[in-house]
Backbone as XML, in Angstrom:
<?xml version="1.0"?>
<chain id="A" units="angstrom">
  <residue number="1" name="UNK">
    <atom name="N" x="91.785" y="-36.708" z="165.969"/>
    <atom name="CA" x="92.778" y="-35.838" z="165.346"/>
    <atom name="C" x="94.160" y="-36.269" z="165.830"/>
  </residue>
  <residue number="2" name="UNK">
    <atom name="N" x="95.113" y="-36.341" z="165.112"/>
    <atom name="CA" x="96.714" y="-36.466" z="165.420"/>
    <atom name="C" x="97.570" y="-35.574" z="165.213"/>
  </residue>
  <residue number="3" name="UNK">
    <atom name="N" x="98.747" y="-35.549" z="165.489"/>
    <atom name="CA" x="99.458" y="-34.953" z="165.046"/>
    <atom name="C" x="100.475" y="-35.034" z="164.274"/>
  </residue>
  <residue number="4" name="UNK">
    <atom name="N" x="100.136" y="-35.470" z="163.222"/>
    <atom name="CA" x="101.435" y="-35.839" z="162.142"/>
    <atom name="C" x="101.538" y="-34.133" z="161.530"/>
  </residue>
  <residue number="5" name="UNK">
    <atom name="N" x="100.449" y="-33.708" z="161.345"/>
    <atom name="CA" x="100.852" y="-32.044" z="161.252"/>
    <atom name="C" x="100.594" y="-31.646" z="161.936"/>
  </residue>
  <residue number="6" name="UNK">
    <atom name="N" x="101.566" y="-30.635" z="162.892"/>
    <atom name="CA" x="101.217" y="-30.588" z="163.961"/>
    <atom name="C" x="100.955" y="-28.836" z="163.833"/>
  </residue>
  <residue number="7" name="UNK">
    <atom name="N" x="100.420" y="-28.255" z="164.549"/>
    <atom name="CA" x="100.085" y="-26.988" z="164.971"/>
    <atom name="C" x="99.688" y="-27.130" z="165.984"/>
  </residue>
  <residue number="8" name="UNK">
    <atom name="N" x="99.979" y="-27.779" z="167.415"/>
    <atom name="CA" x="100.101" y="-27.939" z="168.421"/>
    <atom name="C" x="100.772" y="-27.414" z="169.468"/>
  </residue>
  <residue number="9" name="UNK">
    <atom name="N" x="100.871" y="-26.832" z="170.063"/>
    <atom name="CA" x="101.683" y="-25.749" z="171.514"/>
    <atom name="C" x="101.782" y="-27.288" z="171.923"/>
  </residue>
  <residue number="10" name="UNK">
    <atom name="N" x="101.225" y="-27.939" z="172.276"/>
    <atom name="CA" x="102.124" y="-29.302" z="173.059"/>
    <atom name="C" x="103.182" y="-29.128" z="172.547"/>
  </residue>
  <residue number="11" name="UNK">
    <atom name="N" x="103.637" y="-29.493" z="171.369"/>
    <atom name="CA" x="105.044" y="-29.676" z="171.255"/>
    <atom name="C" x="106.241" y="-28.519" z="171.197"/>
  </residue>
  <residue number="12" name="UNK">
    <atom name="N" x="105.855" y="-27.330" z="172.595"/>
    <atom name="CA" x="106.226" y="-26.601" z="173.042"/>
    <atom name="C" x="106.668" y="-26.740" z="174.368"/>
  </residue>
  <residue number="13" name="UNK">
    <atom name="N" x="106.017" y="-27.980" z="175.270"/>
    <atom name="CA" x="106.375" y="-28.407" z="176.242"/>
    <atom name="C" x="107.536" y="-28.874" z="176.394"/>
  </residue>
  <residue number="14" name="UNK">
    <atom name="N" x="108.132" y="-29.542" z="177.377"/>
    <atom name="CA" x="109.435" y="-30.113" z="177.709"/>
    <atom name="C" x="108.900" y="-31.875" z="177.748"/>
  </residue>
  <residue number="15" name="UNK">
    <atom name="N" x="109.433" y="-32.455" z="177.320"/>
    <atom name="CA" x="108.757" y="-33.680" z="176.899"/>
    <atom name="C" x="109.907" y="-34.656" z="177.711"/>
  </residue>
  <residue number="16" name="UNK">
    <atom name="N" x="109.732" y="-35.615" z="178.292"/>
    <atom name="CA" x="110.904" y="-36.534" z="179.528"/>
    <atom name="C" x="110.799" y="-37.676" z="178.429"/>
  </residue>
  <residue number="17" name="UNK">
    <atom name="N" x="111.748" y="-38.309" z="177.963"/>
    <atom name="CA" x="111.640" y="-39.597" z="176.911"/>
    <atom name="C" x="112.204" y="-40.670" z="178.146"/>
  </residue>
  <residue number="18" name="UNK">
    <atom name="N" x="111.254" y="-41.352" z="178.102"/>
    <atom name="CA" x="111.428" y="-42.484" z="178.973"/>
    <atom name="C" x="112.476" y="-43.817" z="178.131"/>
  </residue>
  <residue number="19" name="UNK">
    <atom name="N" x="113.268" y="-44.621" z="179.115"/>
    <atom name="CA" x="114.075" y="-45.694" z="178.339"/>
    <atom name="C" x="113.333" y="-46.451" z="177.194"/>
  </residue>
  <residue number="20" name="UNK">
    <atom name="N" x="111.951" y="-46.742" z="177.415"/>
    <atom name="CA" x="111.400" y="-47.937" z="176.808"/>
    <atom name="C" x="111.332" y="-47.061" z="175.225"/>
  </residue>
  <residue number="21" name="UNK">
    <atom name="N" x="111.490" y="-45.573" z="175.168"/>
    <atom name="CA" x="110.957" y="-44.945" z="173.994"/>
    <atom name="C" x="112.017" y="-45.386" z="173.023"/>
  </residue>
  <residue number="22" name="UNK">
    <atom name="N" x="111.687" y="-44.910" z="171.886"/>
    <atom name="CA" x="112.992" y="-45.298" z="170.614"/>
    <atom name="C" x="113.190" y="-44.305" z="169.851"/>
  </residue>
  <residue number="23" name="UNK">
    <atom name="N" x="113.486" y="-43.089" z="170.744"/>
    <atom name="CA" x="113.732" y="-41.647" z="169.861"/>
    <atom name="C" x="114.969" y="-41.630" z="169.031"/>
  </residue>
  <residue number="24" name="UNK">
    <atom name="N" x="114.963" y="-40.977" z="168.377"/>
    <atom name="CA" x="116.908" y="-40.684" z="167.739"/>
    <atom name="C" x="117.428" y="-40.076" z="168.639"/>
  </residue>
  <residue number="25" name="UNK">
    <atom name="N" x="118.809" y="-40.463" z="168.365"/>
    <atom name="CA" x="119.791" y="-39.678" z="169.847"/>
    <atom name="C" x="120.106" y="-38.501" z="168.992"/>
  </residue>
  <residue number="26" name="UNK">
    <atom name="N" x="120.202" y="-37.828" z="168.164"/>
    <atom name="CA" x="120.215" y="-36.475" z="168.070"/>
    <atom name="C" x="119.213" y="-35.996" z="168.479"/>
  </residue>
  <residue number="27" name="UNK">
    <atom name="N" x="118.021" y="-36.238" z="169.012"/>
    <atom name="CA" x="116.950" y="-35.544" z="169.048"/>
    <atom name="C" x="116.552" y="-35.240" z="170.616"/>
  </residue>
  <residue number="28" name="UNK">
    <atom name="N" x="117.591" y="-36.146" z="171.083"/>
    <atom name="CA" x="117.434" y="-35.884" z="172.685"/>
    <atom name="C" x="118.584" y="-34.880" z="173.188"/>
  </residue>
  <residue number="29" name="UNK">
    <atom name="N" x="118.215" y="-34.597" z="174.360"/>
    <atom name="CA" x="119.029" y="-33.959" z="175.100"/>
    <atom name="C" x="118.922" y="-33.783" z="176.950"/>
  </residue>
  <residue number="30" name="UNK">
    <atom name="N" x="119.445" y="-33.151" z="177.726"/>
    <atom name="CA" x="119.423" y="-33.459" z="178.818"/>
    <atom name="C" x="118.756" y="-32.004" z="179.731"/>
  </residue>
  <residue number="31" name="UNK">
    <atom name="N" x="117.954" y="-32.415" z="180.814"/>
    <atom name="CA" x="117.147" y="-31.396" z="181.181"/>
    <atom name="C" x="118.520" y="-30.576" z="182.016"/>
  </residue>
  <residue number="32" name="UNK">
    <atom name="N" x="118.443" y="-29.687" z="183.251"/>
    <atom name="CA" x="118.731" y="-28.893" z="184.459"/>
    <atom name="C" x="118.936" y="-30.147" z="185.100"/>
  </residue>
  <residue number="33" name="UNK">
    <atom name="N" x="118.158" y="-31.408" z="185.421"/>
    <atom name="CA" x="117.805" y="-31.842" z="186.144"/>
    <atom name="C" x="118.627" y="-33.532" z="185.891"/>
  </residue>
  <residue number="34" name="UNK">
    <atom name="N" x="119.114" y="-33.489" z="184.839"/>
    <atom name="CA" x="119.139" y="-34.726" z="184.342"/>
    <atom name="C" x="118.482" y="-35.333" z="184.069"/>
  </residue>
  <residue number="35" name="UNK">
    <atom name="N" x="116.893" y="-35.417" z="183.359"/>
    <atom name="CA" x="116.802" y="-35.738" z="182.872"/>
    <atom name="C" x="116.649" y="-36.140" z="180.756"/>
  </residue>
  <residue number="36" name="UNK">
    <atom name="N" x="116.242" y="-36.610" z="180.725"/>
    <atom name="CA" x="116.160" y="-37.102" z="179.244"/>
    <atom name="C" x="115.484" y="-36.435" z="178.959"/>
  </residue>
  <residue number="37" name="UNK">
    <atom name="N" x="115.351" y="-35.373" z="177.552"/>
    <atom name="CA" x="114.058" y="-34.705" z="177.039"/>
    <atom name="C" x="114.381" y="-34.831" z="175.438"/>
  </residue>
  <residue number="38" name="UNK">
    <atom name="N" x="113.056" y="-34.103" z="175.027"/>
    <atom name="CA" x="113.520" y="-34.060" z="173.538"/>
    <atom name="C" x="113.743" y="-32.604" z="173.515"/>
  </residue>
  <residue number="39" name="UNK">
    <atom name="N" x="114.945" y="-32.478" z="172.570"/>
    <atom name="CA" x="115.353" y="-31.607" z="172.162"/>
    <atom name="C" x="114.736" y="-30.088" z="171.719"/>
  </residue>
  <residue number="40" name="UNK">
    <atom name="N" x="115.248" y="-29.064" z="171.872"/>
    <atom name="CA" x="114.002" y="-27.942" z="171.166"/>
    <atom name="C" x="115.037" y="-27.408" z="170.185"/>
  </residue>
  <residue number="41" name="UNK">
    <atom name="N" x="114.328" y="-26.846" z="169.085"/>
    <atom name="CA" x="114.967" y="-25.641" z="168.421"/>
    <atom name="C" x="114.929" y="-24.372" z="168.760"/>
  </residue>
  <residue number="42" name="UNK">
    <atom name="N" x="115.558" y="-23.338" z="167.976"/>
    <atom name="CA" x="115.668" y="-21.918" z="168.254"/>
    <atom name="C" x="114.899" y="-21.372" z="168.872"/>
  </residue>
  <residue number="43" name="UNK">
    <atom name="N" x="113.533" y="-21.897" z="168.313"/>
    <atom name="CA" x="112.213" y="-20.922" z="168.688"/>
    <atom name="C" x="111.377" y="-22.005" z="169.886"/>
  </residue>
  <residue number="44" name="UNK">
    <atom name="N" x="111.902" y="-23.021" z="170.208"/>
    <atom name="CA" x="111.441" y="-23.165" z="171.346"/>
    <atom name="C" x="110.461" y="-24.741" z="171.193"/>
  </residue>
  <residue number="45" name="UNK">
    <atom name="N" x="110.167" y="-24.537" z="170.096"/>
    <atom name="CA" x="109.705" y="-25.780" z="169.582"/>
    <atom name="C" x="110.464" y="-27.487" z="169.577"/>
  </residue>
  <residue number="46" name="UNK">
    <atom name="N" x="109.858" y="-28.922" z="169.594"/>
    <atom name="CA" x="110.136" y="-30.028" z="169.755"/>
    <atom name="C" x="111.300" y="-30.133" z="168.502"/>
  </residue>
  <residue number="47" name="UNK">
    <atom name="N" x="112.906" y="-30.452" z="168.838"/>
    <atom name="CA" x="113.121" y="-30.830" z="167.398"/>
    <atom name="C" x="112.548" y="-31.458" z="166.785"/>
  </residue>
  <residue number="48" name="UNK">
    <atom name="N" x="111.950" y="-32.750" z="166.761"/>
    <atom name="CA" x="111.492" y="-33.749" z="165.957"/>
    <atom name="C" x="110.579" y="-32.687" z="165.165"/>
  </residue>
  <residue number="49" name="UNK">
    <atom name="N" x="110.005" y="-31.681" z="164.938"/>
    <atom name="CA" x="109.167" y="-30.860" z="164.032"/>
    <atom name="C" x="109.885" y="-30.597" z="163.037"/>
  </residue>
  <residue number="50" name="UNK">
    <atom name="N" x="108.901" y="-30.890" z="161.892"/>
    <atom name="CA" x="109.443" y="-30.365" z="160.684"/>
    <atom name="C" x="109.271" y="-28.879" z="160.146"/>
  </residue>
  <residue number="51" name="UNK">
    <atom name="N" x="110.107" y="-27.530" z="160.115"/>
    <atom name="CA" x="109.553" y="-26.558" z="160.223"/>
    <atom name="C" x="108.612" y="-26.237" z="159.219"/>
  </residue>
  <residue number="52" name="UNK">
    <atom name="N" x="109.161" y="-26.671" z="157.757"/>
    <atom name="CA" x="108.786" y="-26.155" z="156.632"/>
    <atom name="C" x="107.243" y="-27.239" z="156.232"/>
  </residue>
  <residue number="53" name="UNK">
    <atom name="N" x="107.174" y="-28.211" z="157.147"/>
    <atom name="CA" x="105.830" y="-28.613" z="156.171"/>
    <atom name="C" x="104.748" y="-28.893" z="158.111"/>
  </residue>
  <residue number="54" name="UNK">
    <atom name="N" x="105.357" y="-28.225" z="159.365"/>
    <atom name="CA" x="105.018" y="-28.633" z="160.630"/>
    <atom name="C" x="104.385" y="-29.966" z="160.525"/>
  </residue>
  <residue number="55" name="UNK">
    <atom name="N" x="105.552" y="-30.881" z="160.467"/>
    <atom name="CA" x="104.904" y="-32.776" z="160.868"/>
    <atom name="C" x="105.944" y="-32.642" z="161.729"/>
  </residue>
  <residue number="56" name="UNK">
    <atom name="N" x="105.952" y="-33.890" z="162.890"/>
    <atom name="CA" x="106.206" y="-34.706" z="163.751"/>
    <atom name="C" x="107.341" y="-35.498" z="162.456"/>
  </residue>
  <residue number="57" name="UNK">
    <atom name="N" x="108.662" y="-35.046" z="162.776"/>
    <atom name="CA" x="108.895" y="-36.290" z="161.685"/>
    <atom name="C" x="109.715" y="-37.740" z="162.267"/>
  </residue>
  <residue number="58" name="UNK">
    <atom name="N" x="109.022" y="-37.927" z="163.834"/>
    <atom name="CA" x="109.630" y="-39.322" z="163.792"/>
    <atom name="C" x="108.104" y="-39.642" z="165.020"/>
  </residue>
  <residue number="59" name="UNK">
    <atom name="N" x="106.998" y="-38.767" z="164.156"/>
    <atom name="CA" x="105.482" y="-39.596" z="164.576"/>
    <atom name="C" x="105.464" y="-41.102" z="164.817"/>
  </residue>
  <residue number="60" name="UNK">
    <atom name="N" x="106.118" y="-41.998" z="163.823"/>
    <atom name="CA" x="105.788" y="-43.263" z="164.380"/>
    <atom name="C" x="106.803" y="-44.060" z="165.868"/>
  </residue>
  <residue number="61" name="UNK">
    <atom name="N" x="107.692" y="-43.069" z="165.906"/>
    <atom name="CA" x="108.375" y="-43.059" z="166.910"/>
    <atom name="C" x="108.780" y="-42.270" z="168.058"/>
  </residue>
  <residue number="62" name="UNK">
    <atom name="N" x="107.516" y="-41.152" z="167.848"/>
    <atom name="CA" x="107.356" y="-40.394" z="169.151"/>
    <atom name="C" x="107.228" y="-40.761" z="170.752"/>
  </residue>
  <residue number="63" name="UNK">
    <atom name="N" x="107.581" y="-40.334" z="171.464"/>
    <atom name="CA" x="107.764" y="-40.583" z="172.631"/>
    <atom name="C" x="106.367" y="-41.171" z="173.288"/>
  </residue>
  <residue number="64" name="UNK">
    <atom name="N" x="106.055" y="-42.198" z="174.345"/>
    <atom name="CA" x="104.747" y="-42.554" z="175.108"/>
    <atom name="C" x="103.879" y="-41.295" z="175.577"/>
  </residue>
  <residue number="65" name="UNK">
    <atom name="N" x="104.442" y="-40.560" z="176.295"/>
    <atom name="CA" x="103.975" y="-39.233" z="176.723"/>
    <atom name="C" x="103.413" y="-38.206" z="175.669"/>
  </residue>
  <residue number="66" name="UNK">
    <atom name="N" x="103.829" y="-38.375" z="174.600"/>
    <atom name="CA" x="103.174" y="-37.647" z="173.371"/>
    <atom name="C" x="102.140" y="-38.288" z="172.625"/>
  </residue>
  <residue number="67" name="UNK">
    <atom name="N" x="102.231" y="-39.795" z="172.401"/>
    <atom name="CA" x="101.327" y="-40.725" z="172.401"/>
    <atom name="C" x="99.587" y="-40.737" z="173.068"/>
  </residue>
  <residue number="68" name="UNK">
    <atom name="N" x="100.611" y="-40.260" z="174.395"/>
    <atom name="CA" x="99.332" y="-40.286" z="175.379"/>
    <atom name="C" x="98.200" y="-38.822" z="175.163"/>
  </residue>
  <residue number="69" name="UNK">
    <atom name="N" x="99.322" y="-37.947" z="174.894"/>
    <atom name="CA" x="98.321" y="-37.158" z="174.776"/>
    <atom name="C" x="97.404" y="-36.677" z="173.765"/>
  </residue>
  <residue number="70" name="UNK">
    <atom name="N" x="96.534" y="-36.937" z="174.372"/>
    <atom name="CA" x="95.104" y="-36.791" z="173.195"/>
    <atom name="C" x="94.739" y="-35.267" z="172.591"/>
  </residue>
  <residue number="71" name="UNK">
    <atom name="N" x="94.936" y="-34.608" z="171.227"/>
    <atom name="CA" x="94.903" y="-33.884" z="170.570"/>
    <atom name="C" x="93.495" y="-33.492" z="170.240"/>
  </residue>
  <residue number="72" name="UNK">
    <atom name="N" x="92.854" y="-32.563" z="171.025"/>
    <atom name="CA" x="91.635" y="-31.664" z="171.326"/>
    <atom name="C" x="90.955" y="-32.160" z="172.745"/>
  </residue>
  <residue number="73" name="UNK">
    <atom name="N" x="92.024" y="-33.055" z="173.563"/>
    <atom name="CA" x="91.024" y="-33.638" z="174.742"/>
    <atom name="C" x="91.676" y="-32.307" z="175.655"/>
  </residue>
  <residue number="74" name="UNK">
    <atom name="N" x="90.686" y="-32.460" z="176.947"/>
    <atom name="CA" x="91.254" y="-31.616" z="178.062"/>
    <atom name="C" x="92.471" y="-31.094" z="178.159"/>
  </residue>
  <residue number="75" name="UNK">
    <atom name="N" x="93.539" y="-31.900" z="178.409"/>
    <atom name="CA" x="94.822" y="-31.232" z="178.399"/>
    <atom name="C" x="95.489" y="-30.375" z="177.221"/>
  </residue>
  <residue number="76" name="UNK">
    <atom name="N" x="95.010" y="-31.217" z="176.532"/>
    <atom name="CA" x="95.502" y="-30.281" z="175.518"/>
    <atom name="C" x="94.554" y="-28.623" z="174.882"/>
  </residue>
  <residue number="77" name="UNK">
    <atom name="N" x="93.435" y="-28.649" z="175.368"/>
    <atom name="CA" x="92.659" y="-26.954" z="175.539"/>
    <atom name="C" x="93.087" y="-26.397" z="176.839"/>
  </residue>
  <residue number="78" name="UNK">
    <atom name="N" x="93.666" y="-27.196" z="177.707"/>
    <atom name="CA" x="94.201" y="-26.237" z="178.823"/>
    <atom name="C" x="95.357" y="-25.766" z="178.352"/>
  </residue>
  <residue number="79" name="UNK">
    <atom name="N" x="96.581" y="-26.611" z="177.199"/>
    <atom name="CA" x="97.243" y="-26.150" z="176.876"/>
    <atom name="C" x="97.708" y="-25.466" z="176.187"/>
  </residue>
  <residue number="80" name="UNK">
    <atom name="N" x="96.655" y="-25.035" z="175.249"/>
    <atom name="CA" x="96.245" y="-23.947" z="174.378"/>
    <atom name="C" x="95.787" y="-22.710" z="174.716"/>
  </residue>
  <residue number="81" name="UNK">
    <atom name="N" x="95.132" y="-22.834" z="175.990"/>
    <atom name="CA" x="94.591" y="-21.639" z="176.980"/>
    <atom name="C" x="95.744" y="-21.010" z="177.646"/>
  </residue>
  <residue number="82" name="UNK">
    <atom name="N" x="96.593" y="-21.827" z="177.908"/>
    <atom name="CA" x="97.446" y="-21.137" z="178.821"/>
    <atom name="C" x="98.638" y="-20.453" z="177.889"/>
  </residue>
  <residue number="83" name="UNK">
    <atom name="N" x="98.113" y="-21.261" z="176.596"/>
    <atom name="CA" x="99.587" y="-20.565" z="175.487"/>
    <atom name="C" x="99.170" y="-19.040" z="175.151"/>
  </residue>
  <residue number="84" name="UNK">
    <atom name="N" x="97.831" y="-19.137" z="174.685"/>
    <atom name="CA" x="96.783" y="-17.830" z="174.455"/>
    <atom name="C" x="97.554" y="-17.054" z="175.669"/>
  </residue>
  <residue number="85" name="UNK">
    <atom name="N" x="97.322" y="-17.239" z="176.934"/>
    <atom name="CA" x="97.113" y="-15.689" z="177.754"/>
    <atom name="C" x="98.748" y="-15.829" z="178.065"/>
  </residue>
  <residue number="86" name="UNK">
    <atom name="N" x="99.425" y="-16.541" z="178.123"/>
    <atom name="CA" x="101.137" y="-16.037" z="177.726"/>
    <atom name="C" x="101.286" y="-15.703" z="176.563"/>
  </residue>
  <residue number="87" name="UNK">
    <atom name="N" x="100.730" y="-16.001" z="175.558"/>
    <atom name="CA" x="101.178" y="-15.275" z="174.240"/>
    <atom name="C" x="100.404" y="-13.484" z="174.614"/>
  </residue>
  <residue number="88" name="UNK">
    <atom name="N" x="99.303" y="-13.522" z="174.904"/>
    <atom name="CA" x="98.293" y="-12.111" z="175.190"/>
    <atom name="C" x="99.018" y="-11.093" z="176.090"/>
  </residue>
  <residue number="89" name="UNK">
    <atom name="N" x="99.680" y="-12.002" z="177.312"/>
    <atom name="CA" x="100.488" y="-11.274" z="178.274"/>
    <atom name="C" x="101.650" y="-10.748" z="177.971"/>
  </residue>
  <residue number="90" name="UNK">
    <atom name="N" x="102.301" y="-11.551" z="176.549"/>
    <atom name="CA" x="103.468" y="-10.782" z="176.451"/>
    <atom name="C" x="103.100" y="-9.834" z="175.204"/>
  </residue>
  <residue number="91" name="UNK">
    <atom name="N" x="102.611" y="-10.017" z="174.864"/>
    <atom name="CA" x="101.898" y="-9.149" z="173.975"/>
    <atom name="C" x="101.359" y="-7.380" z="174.065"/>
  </residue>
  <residue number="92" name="UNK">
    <atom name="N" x="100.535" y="-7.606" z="175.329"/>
    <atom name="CA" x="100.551" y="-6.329" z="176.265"/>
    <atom name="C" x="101.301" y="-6.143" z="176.981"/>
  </residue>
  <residue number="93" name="UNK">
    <atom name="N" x="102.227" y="-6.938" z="177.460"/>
    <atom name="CA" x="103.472" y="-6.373" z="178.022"/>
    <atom name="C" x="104.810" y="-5.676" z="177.070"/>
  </residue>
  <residue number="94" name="UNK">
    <atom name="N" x="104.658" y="-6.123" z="175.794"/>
    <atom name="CA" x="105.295" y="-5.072" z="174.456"/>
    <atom name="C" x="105.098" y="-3.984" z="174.389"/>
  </residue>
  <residue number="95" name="UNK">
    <atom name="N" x="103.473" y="-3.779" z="173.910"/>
    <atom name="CA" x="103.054" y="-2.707" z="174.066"/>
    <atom name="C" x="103.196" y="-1.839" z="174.664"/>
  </residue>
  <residue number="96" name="UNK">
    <atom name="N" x="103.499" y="-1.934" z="176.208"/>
    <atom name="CA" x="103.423" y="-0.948" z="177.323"/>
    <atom name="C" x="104.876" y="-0.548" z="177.430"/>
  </residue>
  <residue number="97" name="UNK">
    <atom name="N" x="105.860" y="-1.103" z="176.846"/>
    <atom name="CA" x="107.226" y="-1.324" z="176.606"/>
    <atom name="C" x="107.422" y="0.083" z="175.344"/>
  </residue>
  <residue number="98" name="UNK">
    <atom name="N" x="106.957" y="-0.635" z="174.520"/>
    <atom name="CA" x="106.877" y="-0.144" z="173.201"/>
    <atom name="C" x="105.984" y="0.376" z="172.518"/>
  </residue>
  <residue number="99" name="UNK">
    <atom name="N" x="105.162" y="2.030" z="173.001"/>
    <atom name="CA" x="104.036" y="1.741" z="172.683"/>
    <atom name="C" x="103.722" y="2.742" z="170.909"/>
  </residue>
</chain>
């Protein structure tokens, strides 16, 4: 599986674009830390996402680190697990807010 459409919480992470990558420079930006990342939008998401059809739209030129990661392997169900019980946690934490 890939992600050219993505419905992926990975690309919710903070992503480090290494020199060797060949991202667009609008699409980068700079961490706390200095380093290189890709960019997010409003909602928190990778710019490179396309909102209206969710693709990757510079997939053939996505970063190594996104490359690497394998779409249904380990890391990426841990990273789905952990999106679940922060999405669940804030969820019941609304509630109890707002009930």
């Amino acid at each position: 599986m890939d992600c050219r459409r993505c419905d992926a919480v990975c690309c919710r992470l903070s992503v480090t674009v290494m020199p060797d990558d060949a991202v667009p420079g609008h699409l980068l930006d700079t961490d706390e830390l200095g380093r290189t990342v890709m960019a997010r939008n409003d909602e928190g998401w990778c710019a490179a996402i396309d909102p209206y059809h969710l693709r990757c739209t510079i997939y053939s030129q996505r970063p190594a680190i996104c490359r690497q990661f394998s779409m249904g392997g380990d890391d990426c169900r841990t990273v789905r697990q952990d999106y679940r019980r922060q999405q669940h946690d804030l969820s019941a934490l609304f509630s109890t807010i707002h009930p």
